[in-house]
C-alpha positions, 0 to 999 in steps of 0.5 A, a space after each residue: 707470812 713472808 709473801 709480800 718480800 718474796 713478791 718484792 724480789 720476784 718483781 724487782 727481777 722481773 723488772 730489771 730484765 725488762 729494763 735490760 731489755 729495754 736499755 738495749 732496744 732503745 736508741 736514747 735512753 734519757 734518765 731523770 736528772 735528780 737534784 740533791 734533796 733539801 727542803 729549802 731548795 724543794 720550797 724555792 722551786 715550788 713557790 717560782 712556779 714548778 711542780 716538785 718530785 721528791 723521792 727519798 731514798 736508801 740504796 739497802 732499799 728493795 722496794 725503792 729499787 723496784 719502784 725505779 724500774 717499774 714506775 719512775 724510770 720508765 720512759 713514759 713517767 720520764 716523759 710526763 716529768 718533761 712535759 710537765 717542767 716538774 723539778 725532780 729532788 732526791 734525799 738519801 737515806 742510806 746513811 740514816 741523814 737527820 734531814 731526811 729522817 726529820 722529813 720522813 717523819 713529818 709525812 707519817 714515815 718511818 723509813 723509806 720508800 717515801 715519794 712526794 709530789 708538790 704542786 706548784 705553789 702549794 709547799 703546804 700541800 703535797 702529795 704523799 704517795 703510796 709506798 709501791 708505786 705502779 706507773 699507772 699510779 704515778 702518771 695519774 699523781 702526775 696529772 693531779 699535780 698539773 690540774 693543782 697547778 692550774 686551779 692554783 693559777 686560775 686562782 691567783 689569777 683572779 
């Protein structure tokens, strides 16, 4: 019955060993600068254009950490933010933050793992990622995003 935390932990050791060994291989390795998450400042940034990344957090979170190492802190996600201009935010729930648990809830969450990708120009639109994220999943979300951008743009435009 306990299958799928047995399964959290076994990956999240796996992938702290790769990540290990990556760190060592790797000349540069570049992180993902994360702004404090607020939802004023996420607001502001996707109304002057940008796509917004938002992960919300905890540090008791298992599951948070392993979406780290497999997904969001892999050199070609870090890459795709980079190339995409996307705005990355980041809100805290270790210590139970009203704020974020307000945020939580208005995305049908209880808890965390919660991510979210924005559009530019679309505050209204977000969109609400799975809980355990693959960096497959979320380059494809990514790319969603971009074409969302660009649709929007096209958009306005006329």
């Amino acid at each position: 019955r306990d299958v799928f935390p047995l399964r959290v932990a076994v990956a999240a050791a796996r992938a702290h060993r790769e990540a290990l060994a990556n760190c060592a291989n790797e000349e540069s390795s570049e992180a993902i600068r994360w702004r404090p998450w607020s939802e004023q400042a996420v607001e502001e940034t996707i109304r002057a254009g940008k796509i917004a990344f938002v992960d919300f957090t905890a540090a008791y979170c298992t599951v948070c950490t392993v979406n780290k190492l497999l997904a969001i802190n892999t050199q070609e996600v870090i890459e795709k933010l980079k190339t995409l201009g996307v705005a990355t935010f980041q809100g805290d729930f270790s210590s139970g933050d009203s704020d974020v648990f307000a945020a939580l809830q208005k995305h049908g969450r209880a808890g965390v793992p919660l991510n979210l990708i924005y559009p530019a120009g679309r505050p209204e639109a977000p969109l609400v990622l799975d809980t355990e994220l693959t960096k497959s999943y979320l380059l494809q979300k990514l790319d969603e995003a971009a074409v969302s951008r660009s649709a929007s743009a096209a958009t306005l435009g006329s």
